[in-house]
Residue frames relative to the residue before (quaternion, step in Angstrom):
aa qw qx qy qz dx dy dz
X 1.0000 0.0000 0.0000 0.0000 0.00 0.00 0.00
X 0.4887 -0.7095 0.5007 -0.0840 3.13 -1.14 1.15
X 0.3212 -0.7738 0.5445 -0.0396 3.78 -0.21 1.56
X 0.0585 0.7290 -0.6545 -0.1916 3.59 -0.39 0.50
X 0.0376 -0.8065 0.5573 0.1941 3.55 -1.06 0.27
X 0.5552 -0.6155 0.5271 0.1873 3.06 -1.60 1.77
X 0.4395 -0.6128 0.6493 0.0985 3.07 -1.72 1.69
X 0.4864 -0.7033 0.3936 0.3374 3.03 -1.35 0.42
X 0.6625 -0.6370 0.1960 0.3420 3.41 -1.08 0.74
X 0.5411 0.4603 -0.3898 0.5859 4.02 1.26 -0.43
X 0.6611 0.6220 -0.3010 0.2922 4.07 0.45 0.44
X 0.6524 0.6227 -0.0672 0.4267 2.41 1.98 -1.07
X 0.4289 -0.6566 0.4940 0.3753 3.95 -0.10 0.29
X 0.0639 0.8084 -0.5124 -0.2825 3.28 -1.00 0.27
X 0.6621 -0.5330 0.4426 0.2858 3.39 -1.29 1.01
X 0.0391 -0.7474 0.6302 0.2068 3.87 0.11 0.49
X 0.6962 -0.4970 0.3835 0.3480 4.10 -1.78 1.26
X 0.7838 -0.2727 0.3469 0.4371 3.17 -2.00 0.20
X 0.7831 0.2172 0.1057 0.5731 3.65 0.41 -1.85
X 0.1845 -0.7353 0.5554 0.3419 3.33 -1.08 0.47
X 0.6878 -0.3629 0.2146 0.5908 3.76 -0.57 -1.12
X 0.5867 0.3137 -0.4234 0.6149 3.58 0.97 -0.08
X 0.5988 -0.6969 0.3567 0.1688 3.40 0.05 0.47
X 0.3144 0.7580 -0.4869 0.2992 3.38 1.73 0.99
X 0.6533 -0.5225 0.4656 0.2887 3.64 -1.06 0.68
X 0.5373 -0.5838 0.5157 0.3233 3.49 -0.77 0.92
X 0.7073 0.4716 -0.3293 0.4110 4.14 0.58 -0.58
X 0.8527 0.3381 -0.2925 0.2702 2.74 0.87 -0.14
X 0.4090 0.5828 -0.4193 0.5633 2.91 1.85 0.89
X 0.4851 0.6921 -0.4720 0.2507 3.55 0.94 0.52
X 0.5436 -0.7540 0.2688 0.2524 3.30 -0.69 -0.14
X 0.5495 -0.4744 0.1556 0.6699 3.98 0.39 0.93
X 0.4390 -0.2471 0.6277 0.5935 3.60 -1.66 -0.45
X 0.8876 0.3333 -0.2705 0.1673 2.47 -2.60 0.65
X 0.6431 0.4286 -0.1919 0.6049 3.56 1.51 -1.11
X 0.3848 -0.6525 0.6511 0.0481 3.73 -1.58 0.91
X 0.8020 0.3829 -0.2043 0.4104 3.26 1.48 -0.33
X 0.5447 -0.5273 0.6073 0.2377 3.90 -0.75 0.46
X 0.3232 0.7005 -0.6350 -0.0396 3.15 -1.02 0.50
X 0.2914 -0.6803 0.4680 0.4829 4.06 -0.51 -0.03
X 0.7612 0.4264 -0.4138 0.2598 3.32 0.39 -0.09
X 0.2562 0.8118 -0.3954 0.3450 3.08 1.64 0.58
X 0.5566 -0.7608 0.2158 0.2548 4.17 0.39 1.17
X 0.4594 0.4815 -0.3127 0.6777 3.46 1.76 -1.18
X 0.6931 0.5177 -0.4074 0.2928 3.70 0.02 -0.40
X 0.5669 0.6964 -0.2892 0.3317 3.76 1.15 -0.95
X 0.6101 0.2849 -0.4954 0.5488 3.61 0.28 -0.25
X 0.7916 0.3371 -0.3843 0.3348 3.47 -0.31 -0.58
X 0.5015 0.5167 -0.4303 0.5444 3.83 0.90 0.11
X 0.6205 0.4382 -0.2666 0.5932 3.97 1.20 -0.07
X 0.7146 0.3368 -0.3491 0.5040 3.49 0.56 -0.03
X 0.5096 0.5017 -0.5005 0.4880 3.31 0.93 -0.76
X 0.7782 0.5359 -0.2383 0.2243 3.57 0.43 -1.41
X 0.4407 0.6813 -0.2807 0.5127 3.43 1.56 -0.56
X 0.7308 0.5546 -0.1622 0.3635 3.15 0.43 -1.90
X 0.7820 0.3655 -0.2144 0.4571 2.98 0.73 -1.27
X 0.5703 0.5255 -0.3193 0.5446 3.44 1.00 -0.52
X 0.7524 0.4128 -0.1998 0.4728 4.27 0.81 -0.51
X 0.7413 0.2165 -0.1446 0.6186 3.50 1.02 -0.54
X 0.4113 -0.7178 0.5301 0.1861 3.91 -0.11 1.95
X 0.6085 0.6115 -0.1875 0.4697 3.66 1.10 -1.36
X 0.4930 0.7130 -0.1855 0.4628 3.47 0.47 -1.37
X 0.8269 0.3340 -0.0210 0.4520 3.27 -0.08 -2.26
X 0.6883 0.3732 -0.1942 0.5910 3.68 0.73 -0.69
X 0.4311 0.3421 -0.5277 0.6471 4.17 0.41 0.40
X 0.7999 0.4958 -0.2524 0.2250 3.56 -0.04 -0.96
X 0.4064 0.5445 -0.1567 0.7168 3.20 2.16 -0.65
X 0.7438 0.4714 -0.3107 0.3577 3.63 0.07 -0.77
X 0.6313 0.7330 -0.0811 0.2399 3.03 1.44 -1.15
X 0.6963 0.4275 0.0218 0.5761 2.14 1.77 -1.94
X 0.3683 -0.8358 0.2474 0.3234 3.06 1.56 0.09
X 0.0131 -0.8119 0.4349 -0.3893 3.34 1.33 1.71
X 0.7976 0.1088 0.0743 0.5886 3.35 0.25 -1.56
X 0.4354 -0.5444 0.6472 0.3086 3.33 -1.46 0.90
X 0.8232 -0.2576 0.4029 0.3059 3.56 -1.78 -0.24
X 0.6652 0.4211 -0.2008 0.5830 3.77 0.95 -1.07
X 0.7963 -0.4710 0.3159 0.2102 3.56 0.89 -0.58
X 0.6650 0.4581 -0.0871 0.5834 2.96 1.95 -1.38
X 0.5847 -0.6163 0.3202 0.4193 2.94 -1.24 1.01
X 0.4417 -0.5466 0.6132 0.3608 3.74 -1.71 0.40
X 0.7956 -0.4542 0.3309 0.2263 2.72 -2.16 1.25
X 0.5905 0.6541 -0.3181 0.3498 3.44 1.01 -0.66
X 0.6479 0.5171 -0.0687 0.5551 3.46 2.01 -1.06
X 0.3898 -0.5974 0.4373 0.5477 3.45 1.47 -0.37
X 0.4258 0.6773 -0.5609 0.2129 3.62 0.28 0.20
């Protein structure tokens, strides 16, 4: 019998969901063939760095779920304590 042992969790890659919150496909948040790394300024990446950007700039709501998430903005809006807010 056979032990698997659990890596730790900051090692691990994460797999980013189907959709994100602006609703960009999970491929296309991959990284080139060949590269291990993400980058946004990575070209295959540009239309969707524009939609994200639209969105967030067109839907006030939208932009602040998105802030919240990241855990920028408290619930009311203002920045979290973590930001000096």
């Amino acid at each position: 019998m056979t032990t698997a042992t659990k890596s730790p969790t900051k090692t691990r890659t994460k797999v980013p969901a189907s959709r994100g919150a602006a609703g960009v496909s999970a491929m296309a948040l991959q990284a080139s063939a060949g590269h291990g790394v993400l980058r946004l300024s990575d070209p295959a990446l540009k239309p969707n760095i524009d939609k994200l950007k639209d969105k967030l700039r067109s839907d006030p709501k939208f932009a602040l779920a998105t802030l919240q998430s990241a855990g920028i903005a408290t619930t009311g809006g203002k920045l979290s304590k973590r930001f000096k807010g």
